[in-house]
C-alpha positions, -999 to 999 in steps of 0.1 A, spaced: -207 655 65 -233 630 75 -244 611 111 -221 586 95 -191 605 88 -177 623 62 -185 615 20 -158 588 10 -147 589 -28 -164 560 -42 -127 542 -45 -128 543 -6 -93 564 -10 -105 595 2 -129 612 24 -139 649 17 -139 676 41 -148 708 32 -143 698 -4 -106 684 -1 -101 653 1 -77 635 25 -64 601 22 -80 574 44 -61 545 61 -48 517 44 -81 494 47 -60 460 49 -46 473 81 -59 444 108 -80 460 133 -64 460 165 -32 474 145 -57 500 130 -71 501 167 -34 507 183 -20 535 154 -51 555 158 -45 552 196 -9 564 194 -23 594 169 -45 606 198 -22 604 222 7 626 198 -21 650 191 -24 654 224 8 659 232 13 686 206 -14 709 225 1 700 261 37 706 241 24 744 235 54 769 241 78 747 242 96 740 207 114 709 215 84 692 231 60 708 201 86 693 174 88 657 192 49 656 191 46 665 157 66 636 146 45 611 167 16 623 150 37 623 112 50 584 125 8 576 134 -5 589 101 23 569 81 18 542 95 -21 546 88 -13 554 55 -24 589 56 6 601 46 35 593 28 38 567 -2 -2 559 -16 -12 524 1 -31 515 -30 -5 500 -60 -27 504 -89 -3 528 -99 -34 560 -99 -15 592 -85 -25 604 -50 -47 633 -51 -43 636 -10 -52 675 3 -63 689 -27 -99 703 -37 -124 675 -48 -135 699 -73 -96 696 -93 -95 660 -96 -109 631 -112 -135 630 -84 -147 665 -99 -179 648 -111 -185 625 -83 -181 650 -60 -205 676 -84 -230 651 -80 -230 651 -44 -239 685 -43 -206 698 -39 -194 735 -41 
């Protein structure tokens, strides 16, 4: 990880953290929806810690942050339709990124 952030694949799909990558979100997002989903995923992620010990509250928090991160484009069906499988949570280093990654000085 840099000042800047963490390494971004050069497709700008993924960033890498700790060597596995995680899908970004969807770059044709306008901002201030961008601004207002990434909003609502700190507030859910919040609410999951302030839901600890209770079940029901823990459970209604983790689907506000699932809802957030789909509608990012984090999770669920790829944003990009190119047809390339999604490679989301798995180890740069078992992928096509493999030599990008190798390059960077990557374990």
């Amino acid at each position: 990880m840099t000042a800047q952030g963490p390494p971004v694949t050069p497709d700008g799909r993924y960033i890498v953290v700790r060597g596995r990558l995680w899908r970004r979100a969807d770059p044709a997002l306008p901002p201030e929806t961008r601004a207002a989903l990434v909003g609502e995923l700190m507030a859910a992620r919040r609410a999951v810690r302030a839901a600890q010990g209770d079940p029901a509250a823990t459970a209604a928090a983790r689907a506000r942050v699932d809802a957030a991160k789909r509608a990012l484009g984090e999770r669920g069906d790829p944003w990009w339709t190119d047809g390339a499988p999604d490679w989301n949570r798995r180890m740069a280093r078992n992928t096509p990124y493999a030599a990008w990654w190798a390059a960077r000085g990557g374990e």
